[in-house]
N, C-alpha and C positions, 0 to 999 in steps of 0.2 A: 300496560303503560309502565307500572313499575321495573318491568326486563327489559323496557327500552331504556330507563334512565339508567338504569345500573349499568346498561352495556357503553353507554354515552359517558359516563364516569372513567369509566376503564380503558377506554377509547382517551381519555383526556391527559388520565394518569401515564400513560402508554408513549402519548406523542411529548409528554415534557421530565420524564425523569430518564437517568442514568445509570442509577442503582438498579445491579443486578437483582439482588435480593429481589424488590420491588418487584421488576418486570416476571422472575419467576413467581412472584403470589398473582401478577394477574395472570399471567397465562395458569397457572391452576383455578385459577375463578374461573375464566372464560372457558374451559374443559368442563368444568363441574355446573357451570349454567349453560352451557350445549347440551350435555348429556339430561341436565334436567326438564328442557324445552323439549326436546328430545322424545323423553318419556310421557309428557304432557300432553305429547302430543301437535304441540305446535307447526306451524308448517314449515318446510325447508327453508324457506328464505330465513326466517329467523335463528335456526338454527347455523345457515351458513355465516349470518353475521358473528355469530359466538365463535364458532369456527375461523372464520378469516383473523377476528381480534387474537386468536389462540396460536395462531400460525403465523401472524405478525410478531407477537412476543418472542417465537423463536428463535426468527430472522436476526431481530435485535438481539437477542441473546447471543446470537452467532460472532456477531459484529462485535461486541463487546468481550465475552472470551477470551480471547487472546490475548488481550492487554488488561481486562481485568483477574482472569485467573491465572497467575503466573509467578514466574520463579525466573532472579537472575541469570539462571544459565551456566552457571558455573559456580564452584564453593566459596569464590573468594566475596562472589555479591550475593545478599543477601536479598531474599526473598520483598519484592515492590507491594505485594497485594498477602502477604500473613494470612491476614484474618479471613481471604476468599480462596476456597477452595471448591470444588466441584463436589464432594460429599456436602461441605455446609452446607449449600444451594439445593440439595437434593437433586441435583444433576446426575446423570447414570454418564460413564466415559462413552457408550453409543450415542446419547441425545446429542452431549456436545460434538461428536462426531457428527452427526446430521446436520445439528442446525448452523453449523460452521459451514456446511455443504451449501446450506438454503442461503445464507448469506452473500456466498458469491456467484448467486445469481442476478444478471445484471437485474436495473431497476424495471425498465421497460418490459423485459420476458416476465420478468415475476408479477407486475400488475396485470398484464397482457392475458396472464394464467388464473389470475383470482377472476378477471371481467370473464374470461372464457367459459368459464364453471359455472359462475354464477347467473350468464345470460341465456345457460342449457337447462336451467333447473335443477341442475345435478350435483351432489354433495359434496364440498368441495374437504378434503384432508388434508395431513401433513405427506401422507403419503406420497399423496398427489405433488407436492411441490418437492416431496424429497428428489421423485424421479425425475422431475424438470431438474432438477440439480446435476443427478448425473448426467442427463443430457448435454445440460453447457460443459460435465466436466471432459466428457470426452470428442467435445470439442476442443476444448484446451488443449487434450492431450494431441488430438489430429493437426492440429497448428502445431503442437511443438517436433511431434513426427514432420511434418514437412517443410518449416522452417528452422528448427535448432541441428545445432552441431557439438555434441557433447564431448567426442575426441576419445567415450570411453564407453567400452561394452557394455559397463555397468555405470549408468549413470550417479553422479553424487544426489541425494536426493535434495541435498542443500540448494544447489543453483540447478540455472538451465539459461540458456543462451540460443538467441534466435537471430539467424541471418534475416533480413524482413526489417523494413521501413514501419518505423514505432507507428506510425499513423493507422498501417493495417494490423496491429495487434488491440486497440483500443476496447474492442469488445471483448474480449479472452481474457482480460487479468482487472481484477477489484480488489479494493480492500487492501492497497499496497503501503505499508507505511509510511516510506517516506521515497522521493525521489533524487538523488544526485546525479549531476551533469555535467559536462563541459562541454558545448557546442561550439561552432567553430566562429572567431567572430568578423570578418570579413564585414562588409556592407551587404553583402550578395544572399549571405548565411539571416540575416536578421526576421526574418520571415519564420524560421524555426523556431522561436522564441513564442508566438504565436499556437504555434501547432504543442510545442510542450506545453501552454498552459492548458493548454483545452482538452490533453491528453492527461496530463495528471488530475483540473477538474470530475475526468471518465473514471480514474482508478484508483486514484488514492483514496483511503479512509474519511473519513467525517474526520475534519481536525490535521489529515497528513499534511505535510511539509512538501515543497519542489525546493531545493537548493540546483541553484542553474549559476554559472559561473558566466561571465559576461568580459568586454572588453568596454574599457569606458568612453570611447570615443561618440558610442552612437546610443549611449544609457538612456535618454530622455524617449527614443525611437522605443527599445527595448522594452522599459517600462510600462510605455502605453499600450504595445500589442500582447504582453502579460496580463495586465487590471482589464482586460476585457472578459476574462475567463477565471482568473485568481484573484484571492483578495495578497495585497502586497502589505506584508508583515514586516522587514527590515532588510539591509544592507551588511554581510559581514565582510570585514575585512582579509582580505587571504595576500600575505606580506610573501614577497620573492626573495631570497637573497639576491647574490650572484651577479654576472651581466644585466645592465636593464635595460627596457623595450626603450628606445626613442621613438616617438610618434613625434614622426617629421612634418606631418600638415598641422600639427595642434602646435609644437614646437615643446613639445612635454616630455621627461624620463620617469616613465612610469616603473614603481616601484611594487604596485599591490593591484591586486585584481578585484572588484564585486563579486560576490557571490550574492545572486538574491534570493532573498526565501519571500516564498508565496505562500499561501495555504489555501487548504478546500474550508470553508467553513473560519471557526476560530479556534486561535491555537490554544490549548487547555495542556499544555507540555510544562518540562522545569526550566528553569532559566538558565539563559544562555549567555557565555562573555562570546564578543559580537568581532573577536579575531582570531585566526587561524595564520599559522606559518608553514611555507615548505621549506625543507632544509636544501632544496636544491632541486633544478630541472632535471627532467626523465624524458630525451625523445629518445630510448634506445627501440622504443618498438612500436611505437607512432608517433608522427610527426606534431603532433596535437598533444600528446600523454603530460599527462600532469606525474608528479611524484608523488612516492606510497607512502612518504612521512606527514605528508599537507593533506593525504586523502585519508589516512588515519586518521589526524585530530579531528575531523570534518568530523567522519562516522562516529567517534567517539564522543563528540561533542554532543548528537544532532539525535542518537539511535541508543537503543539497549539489546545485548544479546538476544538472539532470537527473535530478532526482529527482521524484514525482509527491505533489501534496499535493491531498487533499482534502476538502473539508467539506459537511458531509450534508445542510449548514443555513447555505445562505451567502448569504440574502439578496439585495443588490444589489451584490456580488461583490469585494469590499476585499479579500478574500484570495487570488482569484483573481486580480486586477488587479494585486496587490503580485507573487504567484508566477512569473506571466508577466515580470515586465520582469526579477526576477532571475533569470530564466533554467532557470524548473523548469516542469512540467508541473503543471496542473489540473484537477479533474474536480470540477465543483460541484451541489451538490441542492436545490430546496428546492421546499416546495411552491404557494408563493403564485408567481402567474403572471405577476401584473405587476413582479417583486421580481426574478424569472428574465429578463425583459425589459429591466430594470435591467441588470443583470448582463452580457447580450450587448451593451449599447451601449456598456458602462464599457469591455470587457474589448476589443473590437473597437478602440474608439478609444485604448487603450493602446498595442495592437499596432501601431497606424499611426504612432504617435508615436515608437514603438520603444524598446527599453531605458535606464532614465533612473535605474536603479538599480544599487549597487555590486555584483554577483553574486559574492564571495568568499564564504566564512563565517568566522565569529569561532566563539572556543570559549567 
């Protein structure tokens, strides 16, 4: 009785804290009450339960990593998490490798695998979950062989770029921090609004962000097919100079576009002033393309170095091209083929040109 309560403890502590620390003492409890059920002799089920608790805390470890042990990125910003590093936590540079692996396991295979185990009788490990790991990861990689266009022998390992309709990548990518977008705004187009929420609910992080740029004729439509899948966090302002749109059926000269941000979960980020400017349109290389000065402050605003930004629907890659030189990683989608060939030439000749952006962030 008493190894059931303690396990029920650890089980409680597990589903409602955040601190790493934390999580690494229960996963070393849960290892050291497996191995001692274990010795005791106990039966397997018990022991898988100490096991699964133990391989849970990994997961979680995995997820949290990233953003909790980490370093600006560059010398000019200073270290976000100091006092957490992977020796303090008694983390070895392989675990956090694994359990960063186990993390982006979607949710459905990873449960799918602990029920599997456990309804054979048979012992379940980290092992075991590590290999399901590779498994999705070379999936990943087989989708990005058969949908991306990298433009280079030697891929950057920073981005990757996929011809392919965001909708069929949904299972292949987790854990994405944040989303930016510009979809097209038409009345016809309004439907994809829909499909991005429900696709960034699939991939983004516990906590990530969707920033989706919008046209405000049909907001109230848009809104609604978003909060079905996201929760709707706020409205930022993205000011135009330049010529402005006349919307002839509203009788309106629109000056500023929405951008809406959604999120997975709740936002636990720094704060944000809630306007953005571009200094001026860019359709040199899509008819759609937004400018690299309005998509800079976005990413600057919204991200931190080393962080991965993606959009599902990017065109001839303004956002990938801005992300790259500040210093974050990208992963772009879209499905027109010659737009994605855009995208590898822009984003290629960036990289050779090399960083030509302030990679700090503002609040």
């Amino acid at each position: 009785m008493s190894n059931i309560i303690a396990l029920k403890r650890l089980e409680t502590r597990l589903r409602t804290t955040t601190d790493l620390g934390e999580i690494k003492e229960i996963h070393d409890k849960a290892e050291s009450l497996r191995l001692y059920v274990r010795k005791a002799g106990e039966n397997l089920s018990l022991q898988n339960q100490y096991a699964e608790l133990k391989i849970r805390a990994e997961r979680r470890c995995g997820e949290l990593i990233p953003t909790k042990v980490k370093h600006g990125g560059d010398r000019k910003t200073p270290s976000r998490f100091a006092d957490r590093t992977l020796k303090s936590l008694g983390v070895s540079k392989f675990q956090s490798h694994c359990w960063q692996s186990v993390a982006m396991v979607p949710d459905e295979d990873f449960e799918a695998h602990v029920a599997k185990v456990k309804d054979a009788n048979k012992e379940l490990t980290s092992v075991g979950i590590y290999r399901l790991s590779k498994e999705f990861s070379r999936k990943f990689r087989k989708a990005a062989k058969l949908g991306a266009l990298t433009g280079s022998t030697a891929p950057n390992e920073n981005y990757a770029l996929f011809r392919s309709d965001f909708n069929d990548l949904k299972d292949n990518l987790r854990d994405i921090d944040i989303i930016i977008t510009d979809p097209p705004y038409p009345k016809e187009y309004i439907g994809l609004y829909e499909d991005l929420a429900a696709f960034g609910k699939k991939v983004l992080k516990p906590g990530g962000s969707l920033l989706a740029m919008a046209g405000v004729a049909y907001l109230p439509e848009v809104l609604d097919l978003m909060k079905r899948h996201m929760a709707y966090h706020w409205t930022v302002a993205y000011n135009m100079p330049g010529p402005k749109l006349q919307v002839w059926h509203k009788k309106v000269i629109a000056s500023w576009k929405p951008v809406l941000w959604f999120v997975k979960g709740k936002y636990e980020g720094d704060w944000i002033t809630d306007s953005c400017k571009s200094h001026g349109p860019d359709k040199e290389y899509h008819q759609w393309g937004q400018s690299e000065s309005g998509m800079a402050e976005i990413i600057e605003k919204f991200t931190y170095p080393g962080q991965t930004v993606l959009d599902p629907l990017c065109g001839a890659g303004t956002t990938g091209v801005v992300a790259l030189r500040m210093n974050r990683k990208f992963i772009g989608i879209d499905i027109d083929e010659k737009a994605i060939e855009t995208a590898v030439d822009r984003i290629e000749d960036s990289i050779r040109e090399g960083p030509q952006v302030e990679n700090g962030r503002k609040g």
